[in-house]
N, C-alpha and C positions, 0 to 999 in steps of 0.2 A: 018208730023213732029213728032218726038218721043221724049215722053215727058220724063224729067229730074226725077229719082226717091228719094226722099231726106230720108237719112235713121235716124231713130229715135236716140236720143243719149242717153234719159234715155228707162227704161221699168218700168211696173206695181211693185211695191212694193220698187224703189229706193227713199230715203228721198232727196228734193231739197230744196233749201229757193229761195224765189223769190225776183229778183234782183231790184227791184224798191220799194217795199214795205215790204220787208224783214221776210215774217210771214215763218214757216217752213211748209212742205207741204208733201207728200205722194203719188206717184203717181201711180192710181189704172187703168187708161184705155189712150190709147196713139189713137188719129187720124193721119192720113199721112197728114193730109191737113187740114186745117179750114174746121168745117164743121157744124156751128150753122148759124141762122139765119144773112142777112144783118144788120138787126134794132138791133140788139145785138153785133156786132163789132161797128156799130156807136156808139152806146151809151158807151158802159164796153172798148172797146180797144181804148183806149184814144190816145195811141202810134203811133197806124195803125202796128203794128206788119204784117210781110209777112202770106199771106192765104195760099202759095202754099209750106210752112214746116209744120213738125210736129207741132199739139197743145197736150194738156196734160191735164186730167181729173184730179184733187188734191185735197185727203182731208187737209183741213187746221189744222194744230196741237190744239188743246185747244179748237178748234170750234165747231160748228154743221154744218158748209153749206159747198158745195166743190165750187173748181172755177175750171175754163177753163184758160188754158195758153198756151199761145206762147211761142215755147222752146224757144225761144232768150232772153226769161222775165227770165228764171230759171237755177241755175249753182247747183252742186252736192253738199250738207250739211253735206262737209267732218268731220268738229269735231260735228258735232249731229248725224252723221249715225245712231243710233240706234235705233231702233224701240220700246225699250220697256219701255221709259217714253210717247210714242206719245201717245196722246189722241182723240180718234173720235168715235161717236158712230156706226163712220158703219166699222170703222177696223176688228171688229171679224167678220162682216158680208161675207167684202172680200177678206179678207186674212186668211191664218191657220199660225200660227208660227212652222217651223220647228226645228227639236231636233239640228239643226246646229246651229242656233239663227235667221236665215234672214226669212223673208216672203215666199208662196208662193200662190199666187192667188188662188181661191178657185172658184168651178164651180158652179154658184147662179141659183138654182132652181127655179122659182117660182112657 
């Protein structure tokens, strides 16, 4: 049986707001598929949002913590697009600002 491949619709450094709880977000790392724990959908995906799309690693604008998101939770933060009031302390960590103005990923050492 060959399985269906669903393709991502944001990528790493696109600004989204999340559509149920509205906070603005950042998106630094994309999965094809759900791919955190059982006991961590039951508890955080209150929705049951689909396992077998993209989720979405996002720092939170103004915060310190990231979340995990189901693309279906998130639409593109067309009038905030911008990146350079966002606030997180791990933004310089994973992104560089390019001389164009947008994001791009940065390759994290440790």
């Amino acid at each position: 049986m060959a399985q269906h491949i669903q393709v991502a619709h944001f990528a790493p450094g696109t600004v989204v707001r999340h559509r149920r709880f509205g906070y603005r977000g950042l998106i630094f790392d994309v999965d094809a598929v759900y791919s955190q724990s059982p006991e961590w959908y039951d508890i955080m995906a209150s929705t049951h949002p689909r396992k077998d799309r993209p989720w979405y690693h996002v720092l939170v604008d103004g915060e310190t913590h990231t979340t995990y998101v189901a693309e279906e939770n998130l639409e593109v933060c067309a009038e905030e697009a911008s990146t350079e009031s966002f606030e997180h302390p791990l933004l310089e960590r994973l992104f560089r600002h390019r001389k164009s103005g947008d994001l791009a990923s940065r390759h994290i050492v440790n």
